[in-house]
Structure formats: C-alpha cells, structure tokens
C-alpha positions in Angstrom: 97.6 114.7 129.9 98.2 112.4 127.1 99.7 108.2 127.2 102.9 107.6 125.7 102.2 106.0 121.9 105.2 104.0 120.4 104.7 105.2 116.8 102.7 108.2 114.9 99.4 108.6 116.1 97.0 108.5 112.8 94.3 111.3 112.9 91.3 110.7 113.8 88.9 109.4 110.7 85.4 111.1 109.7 84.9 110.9 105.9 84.4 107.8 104.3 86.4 106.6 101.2 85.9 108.2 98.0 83.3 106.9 96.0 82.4 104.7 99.0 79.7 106.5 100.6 78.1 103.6 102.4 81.4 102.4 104.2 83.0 103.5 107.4 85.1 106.4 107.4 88.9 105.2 106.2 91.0 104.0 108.4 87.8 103.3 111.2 88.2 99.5 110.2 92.1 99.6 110.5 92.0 101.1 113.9 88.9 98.5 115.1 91.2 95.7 113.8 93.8 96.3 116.3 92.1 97.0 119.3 88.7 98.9 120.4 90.3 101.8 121.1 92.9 103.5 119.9 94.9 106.8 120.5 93.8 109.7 117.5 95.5 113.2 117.1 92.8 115.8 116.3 93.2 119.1 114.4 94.8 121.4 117.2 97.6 119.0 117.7 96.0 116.9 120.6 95.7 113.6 121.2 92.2 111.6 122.7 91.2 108.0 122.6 89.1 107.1 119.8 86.6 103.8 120.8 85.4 101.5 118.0 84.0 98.5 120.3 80.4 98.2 121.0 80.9 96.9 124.7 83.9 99.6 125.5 81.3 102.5 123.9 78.9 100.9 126.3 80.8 101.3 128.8 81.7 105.0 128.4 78.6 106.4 127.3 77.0 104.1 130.5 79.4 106.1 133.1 78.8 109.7 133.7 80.5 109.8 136.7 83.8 109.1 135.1 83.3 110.4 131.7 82.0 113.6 131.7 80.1 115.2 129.0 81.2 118.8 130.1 83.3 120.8 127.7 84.9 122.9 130.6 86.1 118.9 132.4 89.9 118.9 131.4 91.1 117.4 128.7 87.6 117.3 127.1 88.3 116.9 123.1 86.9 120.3 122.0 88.8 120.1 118.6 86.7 119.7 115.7 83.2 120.1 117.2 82.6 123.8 115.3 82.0 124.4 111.8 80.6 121.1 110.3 77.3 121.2 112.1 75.1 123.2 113.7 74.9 120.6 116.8 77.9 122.6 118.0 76.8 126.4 118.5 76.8 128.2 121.3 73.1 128.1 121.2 72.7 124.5 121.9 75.7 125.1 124.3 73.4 125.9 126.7 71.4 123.2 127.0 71.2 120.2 128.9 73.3 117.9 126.5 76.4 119.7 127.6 75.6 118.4 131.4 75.9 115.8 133.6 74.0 114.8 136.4 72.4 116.8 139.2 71.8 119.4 136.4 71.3 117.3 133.5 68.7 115.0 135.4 66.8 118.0 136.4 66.3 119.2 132.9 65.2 116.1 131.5 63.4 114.8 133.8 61.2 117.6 132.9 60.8 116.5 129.1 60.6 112.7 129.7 56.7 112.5 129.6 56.8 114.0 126.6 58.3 111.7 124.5 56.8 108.6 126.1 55.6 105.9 123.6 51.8 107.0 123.9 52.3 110.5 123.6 54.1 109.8 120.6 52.2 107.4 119.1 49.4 110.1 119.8 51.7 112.1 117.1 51.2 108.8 114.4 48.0 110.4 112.3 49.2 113.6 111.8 52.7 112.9 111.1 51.4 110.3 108.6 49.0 113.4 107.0 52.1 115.5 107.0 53.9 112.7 105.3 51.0 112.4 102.7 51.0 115.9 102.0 54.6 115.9 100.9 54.1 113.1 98.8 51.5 114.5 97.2 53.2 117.6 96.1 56.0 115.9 94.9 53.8 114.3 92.3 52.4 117.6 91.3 56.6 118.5 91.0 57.9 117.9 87.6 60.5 115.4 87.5 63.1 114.7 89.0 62.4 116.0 92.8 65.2 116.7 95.1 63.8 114.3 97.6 66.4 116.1 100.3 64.4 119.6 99.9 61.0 117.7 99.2 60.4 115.5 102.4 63.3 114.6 104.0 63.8 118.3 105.6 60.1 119.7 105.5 58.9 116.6 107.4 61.2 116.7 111.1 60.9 120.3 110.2 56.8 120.4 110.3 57.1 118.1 113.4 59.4 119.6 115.7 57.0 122.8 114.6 54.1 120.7 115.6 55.7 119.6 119.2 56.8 123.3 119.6 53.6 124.6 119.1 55.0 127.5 116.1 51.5 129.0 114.4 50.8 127.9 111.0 51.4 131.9 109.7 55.5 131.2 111.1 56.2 128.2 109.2 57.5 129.7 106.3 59.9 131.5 108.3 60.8 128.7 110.3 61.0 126.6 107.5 63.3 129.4 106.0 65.9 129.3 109.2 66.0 125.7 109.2 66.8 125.1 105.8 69.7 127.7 106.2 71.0 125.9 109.1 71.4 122.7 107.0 72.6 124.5 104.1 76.0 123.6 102.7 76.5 127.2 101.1 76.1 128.4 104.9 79.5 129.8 106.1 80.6 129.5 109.8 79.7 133.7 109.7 76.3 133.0 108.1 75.4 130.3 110.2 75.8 132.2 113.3 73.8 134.5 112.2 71.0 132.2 111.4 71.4 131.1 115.0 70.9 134.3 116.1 67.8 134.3 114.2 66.4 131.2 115.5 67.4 132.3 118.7 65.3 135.9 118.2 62.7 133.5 116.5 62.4 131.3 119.8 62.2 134.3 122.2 59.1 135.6 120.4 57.7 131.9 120.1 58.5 131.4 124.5 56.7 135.2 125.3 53.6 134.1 122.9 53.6 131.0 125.0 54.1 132.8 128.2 50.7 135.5 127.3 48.7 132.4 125.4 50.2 129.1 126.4 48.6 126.4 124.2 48.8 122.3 124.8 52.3 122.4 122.8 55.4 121.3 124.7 56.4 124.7 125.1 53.3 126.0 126.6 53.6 123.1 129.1 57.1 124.0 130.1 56.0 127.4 130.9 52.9 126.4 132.9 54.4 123.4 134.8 57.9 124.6 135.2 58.7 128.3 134.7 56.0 129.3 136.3 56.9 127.1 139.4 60.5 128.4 139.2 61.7 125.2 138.6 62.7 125.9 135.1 64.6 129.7 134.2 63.3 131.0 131.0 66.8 130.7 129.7 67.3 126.9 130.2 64.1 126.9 128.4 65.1 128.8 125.4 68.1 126.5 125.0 65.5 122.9 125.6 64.0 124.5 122.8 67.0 125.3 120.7 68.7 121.5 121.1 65.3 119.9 120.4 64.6 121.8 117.4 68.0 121.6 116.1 69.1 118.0 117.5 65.1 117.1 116.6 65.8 118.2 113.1 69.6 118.0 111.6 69.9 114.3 112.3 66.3 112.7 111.3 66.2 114.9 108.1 69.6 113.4 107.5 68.4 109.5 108.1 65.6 109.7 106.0 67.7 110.9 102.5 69.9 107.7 103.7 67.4 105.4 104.1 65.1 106.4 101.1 68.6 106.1 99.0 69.5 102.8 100.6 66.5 101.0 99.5 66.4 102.4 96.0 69.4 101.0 95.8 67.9 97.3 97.3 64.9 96.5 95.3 64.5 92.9 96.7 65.0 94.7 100.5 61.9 97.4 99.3 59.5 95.2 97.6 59.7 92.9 101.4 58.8 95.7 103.5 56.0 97.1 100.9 54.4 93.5 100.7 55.3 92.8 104.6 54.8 96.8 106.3 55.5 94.8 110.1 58.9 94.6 108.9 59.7 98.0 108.5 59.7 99.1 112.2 62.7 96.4 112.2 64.5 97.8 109.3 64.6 101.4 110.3 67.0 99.7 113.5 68.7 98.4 111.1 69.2 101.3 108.9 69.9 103.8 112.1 72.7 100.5 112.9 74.2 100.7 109.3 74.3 104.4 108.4 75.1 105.9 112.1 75.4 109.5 110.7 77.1 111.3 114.1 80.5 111.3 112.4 82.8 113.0 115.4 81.2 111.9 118.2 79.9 112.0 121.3 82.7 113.0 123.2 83.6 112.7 127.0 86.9 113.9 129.4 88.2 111.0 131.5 87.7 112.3 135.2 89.6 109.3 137.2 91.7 106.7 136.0 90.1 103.3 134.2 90.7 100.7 132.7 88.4 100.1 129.6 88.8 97.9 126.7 92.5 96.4 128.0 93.9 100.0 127.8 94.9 102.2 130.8 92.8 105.8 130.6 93.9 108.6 132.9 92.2 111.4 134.4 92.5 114.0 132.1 92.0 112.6 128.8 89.8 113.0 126.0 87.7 110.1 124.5 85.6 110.4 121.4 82.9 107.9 120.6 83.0 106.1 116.7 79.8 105.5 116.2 79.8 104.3 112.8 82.6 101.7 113.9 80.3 101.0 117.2 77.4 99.6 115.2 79.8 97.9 112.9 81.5 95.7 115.7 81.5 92.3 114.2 81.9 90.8 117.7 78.4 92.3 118.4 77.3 92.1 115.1 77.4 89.6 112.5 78.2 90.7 108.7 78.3 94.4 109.3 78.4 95.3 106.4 75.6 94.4 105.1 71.9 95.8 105.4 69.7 92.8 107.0 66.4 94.0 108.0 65.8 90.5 109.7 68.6 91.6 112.0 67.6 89.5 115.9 69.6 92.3 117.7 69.8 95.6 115.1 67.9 97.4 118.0 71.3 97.0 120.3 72.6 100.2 118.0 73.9 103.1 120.1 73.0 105.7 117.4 70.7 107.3 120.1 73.6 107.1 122.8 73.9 104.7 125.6 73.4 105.9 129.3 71.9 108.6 130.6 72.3 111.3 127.8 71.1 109.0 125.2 68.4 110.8 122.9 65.3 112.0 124.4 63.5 112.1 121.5 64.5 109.0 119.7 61.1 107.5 120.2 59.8 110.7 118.0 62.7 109.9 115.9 62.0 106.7 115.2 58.3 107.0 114.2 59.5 109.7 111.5 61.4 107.4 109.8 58.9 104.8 109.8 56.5 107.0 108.3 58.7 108.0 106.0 60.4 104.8 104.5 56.3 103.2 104.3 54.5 106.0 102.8 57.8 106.7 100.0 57.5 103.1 99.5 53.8 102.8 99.2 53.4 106.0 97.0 56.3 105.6 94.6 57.6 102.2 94.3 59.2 102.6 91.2 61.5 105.8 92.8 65.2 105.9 91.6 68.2 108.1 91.6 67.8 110.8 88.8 71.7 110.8 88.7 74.7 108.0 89.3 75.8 107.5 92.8 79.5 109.2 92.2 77.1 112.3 91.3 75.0 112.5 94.4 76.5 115.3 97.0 77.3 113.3 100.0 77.8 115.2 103.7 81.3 114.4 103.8 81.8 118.2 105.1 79.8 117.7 107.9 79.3 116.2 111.3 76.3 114.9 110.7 76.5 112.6 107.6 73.6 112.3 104.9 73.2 113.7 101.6 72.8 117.7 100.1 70.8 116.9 97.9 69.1 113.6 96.6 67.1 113.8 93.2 65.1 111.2 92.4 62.4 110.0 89.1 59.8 107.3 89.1 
C-alpha cells in the first residue's frame, strides 16, 4: 500500500558525497529541508517513508505497537537490508531484534542485568589491559599500522570474546571468522559461509557451556534459563549470534571514525588528553556526528498515523535516517560540526529509541572511551599515513566506517 506522490520519488540516500566522507549521505539534507519525512523508492521498485526529524524518529522507534519491527508485518521495507552487512543474515534473523513485544520482552529481559552500568563498569580494567596490549604491539609494528586491523577490530572482538566466555586457545579462530565477516573482499557466497562457521563455532562454544558452564554470559544463560526452560537452546544460539555480530560490526566501526576524527582536530585532541573528564562527553558526540547505521532501522506501519504532518497508512514501510536524525538542526544546533561541549549530544538515537534500542550500548560506550583515551595518551602525535581522498571509506556497506585506516606518529 503506497500514498499517492505528485512528482518522482528520489531513491532513498546511503552514501555520502564523493570526497565528503564526514557529511550526510547526498540528498539526506535535501529531503530534511522539505519536511521530516519524505516518500523514498528503494531497489525493488517500492516505495517507504524515509524520516529525517529527531522528534518524528522518536516517535517511531518509541511505538512498537504501531511500527512493527517484524520483517513478515506487511509492507515491511525488506529491500536493501542483504549484502552490505552482516547485521542482515539469516543468522541474526533469529534473534530477538527481529521481534516485538511479548516475545521480544521475554528475551531481553533475560540479558538486561548483564549490561547494567556496574556489571559493565566491572569490565573497565580488563578492557583497558586489552586496550594497552594493542597499543603496545603497535609500537613494536613498523610504521605505518593499519589502525583498522590493529585495535579497532581486535578490541570489540576480544570483548565480546570476554562476555562470551570463548577459551583463550579459540581466539585465533574467532578472531579469524570475525575479521572475515567485516571483510570487504567477502562476497555475499563467502560470507554466508563464514556465518555458517560462526554458527558451527557457536554450537561448540553453547555444548562446552552446557558440560562446564563458567561465570561468562553464556554459561549464565544456560544455568538460569535453558535449564529452567525458559530459554530454547536455539533462541540462545541466535542471543549469541546478534550480540557477537551487532556487539562487534558497529563498535569496531566507531572507533576507526573517532580515532580519524580527532587526528584530524588537533585543538579537539590535545582538550580531552589535558582534560580526560571530557572524553565520556565527546564519544556522545562523536556516536551523534558519525551515526554509522546507514539503512536503517526499519519498521511496517500496522494502523494508520499521523506523524510529522504526514498521513501513514497501515501497510507501509518506514525506514529510520539516522545520520539525518542526529543532524536535526531543530534539535541540534550547528550539526555539522564536532563540539564535544555539546549540553544535549547524549539525546542521539544512534542506539535506537524505544524498546529495541541497544542492549549493549552501555558496553559500547565504555569501548570507545577506552579507546579514544588510551590512542590519545599513547600516541599523541598519530596521523593518517595517506591523504583523506586515499583512505577506503565503507561507502559499500550498511554499517559505515573505514576498511582500512593507516596511521604514523
């Protein structure tokens, strides 16, 4: 079911101008500029509402009952989300991120306490070891280091490891899948068979837990819920899958981002090294500004509304712009511009908004902390080994960041 539009219907925008890897995706400031939401036409000939204001993205992504996150809801916008990221395999299918409530409240409810601030927090030492670790091998690397392959995917990777519970003597392998799945080289074929992999990989991990359970997440799962029959060992093999790959994809993704942003704003670094308070602050702002989910979320319209002055019907598709979200002038002012200072940066909906915003953006969160001080701290003089124009950019992607980043000092 689709509304009548009085002129072509541009397509809907994901890759930002060339050689302007920092701005919006073209055309996402056109379409904000005439109203906060606007009608797209996606690959398979379809047409959904696209939403660039803050408060009408609020207002979607705070309604489950009338936008449903359920691919099988009619007129869900299914076109596009395969082949640019692994977010979209049928492995992560599975999980609870493709629900809505009763269902999707069951399921995490069940991971809540583990992401809580203190349990997290409890993560700070080791995560900051980690982080060390990574730095320190770097300066045993001759020069320059791909700062991508160097700490930017090994760290999410070693943590979601570490909240998992995977044995030090499986890391390499693990290491191995996920730096497949993130892999530009990796063809829709090859990636599905590095999902099978991971799914294989996970089955051994869960039956390990299930003989030996440990005080990982994992083993907890098993004890507490599928042992209760609360939780089937299938919906626990696909929590695992989403938090391993949503843990992973998008935090490895910031941190490239970030560490690039602030090479590139030496006043903006040399504030948080002298002033480290700040920095909690300015990974907000950073998470605000870069807002790498790039076609998406998405939701199917389940009775009619009225959002943002515009009529949506039953049956429609709505996708969520992100990047244009956090860039709403009306809810924040000079966009554009990085301002770690920012009163209200934390207002960002790159977790979400509602009930299926990130479980694990407090882990998240702490990550990139970790990672923006200690780069900071251990190599302030870090640049770019190679111009901007030269740097391989995610533009092929759902999930925006960078290839590869190398970097001297």
């Amino acid at each position: 079911m689709s509304s009548p539009v009085a002129s072509a219907v541009p397509p809907l925008p994901v890759a930002p101008p060339p050689g302007c890897p920092f701005e919006l995706p073209a055309g996402l400031d056109a379409l904000h500029a005439e109203a906060p939401l606007s009608r797209v036409s996606l690959d398979d000939g379809s047409e959904a509402w696209l939403v660039t204001g803050h408060a009408e993205a609020r207002a979607v992504l705070g309604d489950h009952r009338r936008f449903s996150s359920v691919p099988a809801t009619p007129g869900f916008p299914t076109s596009g989300m395969v082949g640019g990221s692994t977010t979209d395999t049928n492995i992560v299918s599975l999980g609870f991120i493709r629900m809505d409530p009763p269902e999707h409240t069951r399921l995490r409810r069940m991971l809540t306490g583990e992401f809580m601030v203190r349990r997290v927090e409890a993560l700070r030492p080791r995560i900051e070891e980690l982080a060390e670790g990574l730095c320190d091998a770097m300066e045993r690397a001759g020069r320059p280091v791909d700062l991508v392959s160097a700490m930017a995917l090994p760290l999410p990777s070693s943590v979601i490891g570490l909240l998992l519970g995977i044995p030090e003597e499986d890391h390499p392998r693990f290491r191995d899948i996920t730096a497949r799945m993130n892999s530009r080289e990796c063809s829709p074929a090859e990636l599905a068979g590095v999902l099978n992999e991971l799914a294989a990989y996970l089955d051994e991990l869960v039956t390990a837990k299930e003989h030996d359970p440990g005080e990982d997440l994992l083993s907890r799962l098993v004890v507490e819920q599928v042992r209760s029959g609360e939780l089937s060992r299938h919906e626990l093999l696909a929590i695992a899958a989403v938090l391993l790959i949503g843990g992973f994809e998008t935090t490895a993704n910031m941190i490239g981002l970030s560490a690039l942003t602030l090479m590139r704003d030496p006043e903006t670094a040399e504030r948080l090294r002298q002033d480290p308070a700040l920095i909690r602050g300015a990974v907000e702002e950073l998470l605000r500004l870069h807002s790498i989910i790039r076609n998406g979320p998405r939701r199917a319209v389940t009775e009619d509304v009225e959002i943002g002055g515009r009529r949506l019907r039953a049956g429609e598709g709505v996708i969520i712009a992100i990047p244009a979200v956090n860039r709403d002038p009306r809810e924040f002012g000079n966009p554009d511009v990085l301002d770690i200072g920012r009163p209200n940066a934390a207002r960002h909906v790159a977790f979400g908004f509602g009930v299926h915003q990130c479980v694990g953006q407090t882990l998240a969160r702490v990550e990139l902390q970790i990672a923006v001080a200690t780069l900071l701290r251990r190599f302030p003089t870090m640049r770019p080994a190679v111009p901007l124009e030269q740097l391989p950019f995610r533009v092929d992607m759902t999930i925006y960041g960078l290839h590869a980043l190398p970097v001297t000092w």
